[in-house]
Structures are given as C-alpha cells and as structure tokens.
DOZA-9329 format. One record per residue: x, y, z of N, C-alpha, C in turn; residue in three letters. Coordinates in pm, whole numbers, plus 50000, padded with zeros to 5 digits. Each point is the difference from the previous one (the first is absolute). Layout:
# residues N
XYZXYZXYZALA...
***
This chain:
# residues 158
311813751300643499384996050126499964984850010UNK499524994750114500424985550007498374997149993UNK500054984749994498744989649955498995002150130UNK500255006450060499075006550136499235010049986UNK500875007850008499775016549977498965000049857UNK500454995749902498954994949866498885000350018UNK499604987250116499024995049994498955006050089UNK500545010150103499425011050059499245007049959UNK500945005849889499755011149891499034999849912UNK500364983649931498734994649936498334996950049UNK499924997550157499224996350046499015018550025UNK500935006649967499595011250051499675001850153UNK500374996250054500175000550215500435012449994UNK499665006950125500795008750038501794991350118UNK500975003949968500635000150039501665010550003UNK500984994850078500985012249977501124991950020UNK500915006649915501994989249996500575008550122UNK500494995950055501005000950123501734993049928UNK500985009049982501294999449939500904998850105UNK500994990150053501195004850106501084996849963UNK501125003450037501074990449987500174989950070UNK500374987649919499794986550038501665000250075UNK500014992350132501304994250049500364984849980UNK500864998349903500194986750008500534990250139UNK500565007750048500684993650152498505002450062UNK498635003449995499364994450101499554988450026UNK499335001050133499844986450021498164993050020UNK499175010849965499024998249988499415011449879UNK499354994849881499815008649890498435007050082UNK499314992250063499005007950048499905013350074UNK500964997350092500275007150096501075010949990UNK500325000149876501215008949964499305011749951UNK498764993749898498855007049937499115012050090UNK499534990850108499385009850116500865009750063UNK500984996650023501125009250081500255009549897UNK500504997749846499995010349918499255010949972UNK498664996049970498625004549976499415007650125UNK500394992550109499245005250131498884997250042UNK499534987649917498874998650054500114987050083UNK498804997550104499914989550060500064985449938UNK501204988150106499654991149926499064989649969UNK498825004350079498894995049980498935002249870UNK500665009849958499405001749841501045002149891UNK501224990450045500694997249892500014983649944UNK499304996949933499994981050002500804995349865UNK500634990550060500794990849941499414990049915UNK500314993449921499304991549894500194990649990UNK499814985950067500764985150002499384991249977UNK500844993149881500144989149955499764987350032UNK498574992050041500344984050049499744993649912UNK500224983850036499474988449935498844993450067UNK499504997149923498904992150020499774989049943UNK499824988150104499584983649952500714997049916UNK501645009250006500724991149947500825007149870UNK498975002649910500785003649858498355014449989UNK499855008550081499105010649953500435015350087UNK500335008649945500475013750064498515008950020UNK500235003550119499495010550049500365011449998UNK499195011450058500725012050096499215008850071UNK500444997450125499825010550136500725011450034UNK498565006450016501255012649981499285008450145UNK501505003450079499435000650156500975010050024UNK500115007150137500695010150045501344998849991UNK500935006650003501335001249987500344997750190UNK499045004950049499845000550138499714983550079UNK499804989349898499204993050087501094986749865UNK499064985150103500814988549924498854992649911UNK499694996049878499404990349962499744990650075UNK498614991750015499734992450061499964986149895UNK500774992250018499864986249883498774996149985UNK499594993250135498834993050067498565008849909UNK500275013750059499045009849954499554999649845UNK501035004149924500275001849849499194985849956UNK500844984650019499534987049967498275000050008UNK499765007850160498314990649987499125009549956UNK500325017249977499705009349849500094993449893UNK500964993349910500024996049892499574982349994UNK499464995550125499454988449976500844989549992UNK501654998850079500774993749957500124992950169UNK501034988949981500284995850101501375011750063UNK500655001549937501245005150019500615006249921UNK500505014150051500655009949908501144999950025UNK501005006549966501705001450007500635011549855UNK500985011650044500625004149923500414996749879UNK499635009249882499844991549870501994999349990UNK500644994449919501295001949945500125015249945UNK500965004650076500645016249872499974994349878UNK500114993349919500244998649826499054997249981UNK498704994850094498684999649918499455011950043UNK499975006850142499215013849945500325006849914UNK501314999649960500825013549888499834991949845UNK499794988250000499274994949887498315001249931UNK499515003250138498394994949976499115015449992UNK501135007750097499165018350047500895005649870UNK501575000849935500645002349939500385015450078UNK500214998850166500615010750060500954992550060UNK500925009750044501214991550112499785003050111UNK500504990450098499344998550122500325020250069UNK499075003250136500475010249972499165013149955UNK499614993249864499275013749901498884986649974UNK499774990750116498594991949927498795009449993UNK498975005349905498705003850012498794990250012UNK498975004050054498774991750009499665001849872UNK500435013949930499045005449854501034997249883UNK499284994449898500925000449874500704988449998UNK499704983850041501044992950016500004993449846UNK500784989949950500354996549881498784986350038UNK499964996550089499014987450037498625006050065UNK498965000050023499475007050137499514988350083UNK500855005450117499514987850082498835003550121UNK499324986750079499215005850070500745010150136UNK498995010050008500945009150105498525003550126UNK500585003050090499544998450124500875009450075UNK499035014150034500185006650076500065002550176UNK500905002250069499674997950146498805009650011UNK499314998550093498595009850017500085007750085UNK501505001950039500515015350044500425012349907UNK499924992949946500465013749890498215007749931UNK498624994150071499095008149967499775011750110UNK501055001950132499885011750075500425008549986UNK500535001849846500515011749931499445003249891UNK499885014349988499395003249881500894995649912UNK501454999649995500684997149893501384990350063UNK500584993749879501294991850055501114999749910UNK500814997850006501304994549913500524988849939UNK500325001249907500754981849980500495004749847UNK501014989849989501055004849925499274999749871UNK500575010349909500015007049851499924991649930UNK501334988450014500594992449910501295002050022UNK500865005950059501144999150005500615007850126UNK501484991650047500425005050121499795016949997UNK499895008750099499765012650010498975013049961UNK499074986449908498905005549951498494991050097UNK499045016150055498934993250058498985007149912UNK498754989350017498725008149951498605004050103UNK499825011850044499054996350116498935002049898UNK498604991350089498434995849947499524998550102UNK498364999349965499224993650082499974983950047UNK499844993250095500424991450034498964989949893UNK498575005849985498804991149925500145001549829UNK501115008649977500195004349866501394988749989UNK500784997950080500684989349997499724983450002UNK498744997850073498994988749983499485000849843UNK499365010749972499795000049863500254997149901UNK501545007249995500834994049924500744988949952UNK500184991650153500654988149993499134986549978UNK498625008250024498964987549961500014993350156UNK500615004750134500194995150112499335001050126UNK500104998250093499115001850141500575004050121UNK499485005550078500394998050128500294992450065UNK500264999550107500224988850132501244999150109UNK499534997250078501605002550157500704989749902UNK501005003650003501424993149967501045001050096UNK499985007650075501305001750097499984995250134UNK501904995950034499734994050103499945009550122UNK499254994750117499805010750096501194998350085UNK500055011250098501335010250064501584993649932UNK500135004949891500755002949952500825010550016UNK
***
C-alpha cells in the first residue's frame, strides 16, 4: 500500500480505497477519477502544491471542480504571495509524482489547507498516493490528519 493509505490505517479513521484504471492520455487526473468512480466532482479534490515567501511549500487541497485561489491560499498561510510549487520539488518533498500527489503520508508534511467545501459532505476523495488510486474519508478526519484547516480557497465562477 502506499505512504497514504498507511497512514489511514494507522490512524485508525474509518475510511475506504477506491481502485480504477488509470489513463495515461488523460487530461485531467481529477476528473478522470470522478468520471471513473462516478462520483461528483465536487467531492473529488485534488492536492496542490504552492510556494510560499519564496523558498516554503504548502498544500491546498480544493475541488477538482473548481480553481485554487493564489490570493486566497497566500493570506491563509500568512504570506504575501503564493504560486505553483516546481514538479521536482513536489515529487521531491511529498515523494509522490505529480498526479498521485496525497495530502496523507507525504515524505515532508507540509502545511495543508482544506477548501471549506469539502465540509458539505459527509465524505470526500483525494488521491491514495498514486495515479488511479483514491481514498475516500471524512473531510475533519483529513484536517486531523494533516495537522490542517479549513478555509475558502477557491476562485469564484469558475
């Protein structure tokens, strides 16, 4: 099992693995997930990577449905300005490839920050640890875990 799924397990959460076949020709790993699975993509969330003030990684982790808000994320984490971390430092710092990033189990843990849409579900998605693998949880069992918080992150009409 991957450094996610582990730490689930370990935490003792209730949660459940969701298995698909992964398409490499797609063009959105989120949305390939929901369409597979069938579930809405409002409770499938994606896991992303910023920088902060320069030389510090974050992660927001927001709808597959919706866009990160920079502005948003920055004045959550107290920064002037956020921006997309580099692919070779998230796949250095989480030790997933882009793709199969998890909020759970990273090789670093960074601060993470939940959109506060994902508490109108009893439960949500976000990746396993690896392309084609999801783990659904509770959205506050995912705060839990990551040591993280809520807060709007997304940009509106998207």
């Amino acid at each position: 099992m991957t450094p996610a799924v582990n730490e689930a397990k370990k935490a003792k959460i209730e949660h459940k693995i969701h298995d698909y076949h992964h398409d490499p020709l797609g063009e959105s790993y989120g949305r390939e997930a929901a369409n597979k699975l069938g579930i809405d993509e409002g409770r499938i969330f994606k896991t992303l990577v910023v920088s902060i003030g320069g030389n510090e990684l974050a992660v927001g982790v927001v709808p597959v449905s919706s866009m990160l808000n920079m502005k948003l994320i920055a004045k959550v984490l107290g920064s002037k300005k956020a921006s997309m971390a580099k692919a070779s430092d998230v796949e250095r710092t989480t030790g997933y490839v882009l793709g199969g990033v998890s909020p759970l189990g990273q090789k670093k843990k960074l601060k993470t920050i939940v959109d506060l849409s994902a508490t109108e579900y009893p439960t949500i998605f976000v990746s396993a640890g690896r392309r084609g693998l999801e783990i659904e949880l509770k959205p506050q069992d995912l705060v839990s875990l990551t040591k993280g918080s809520f807060a709007e992150l997304c940009q509106k009409n998207f």
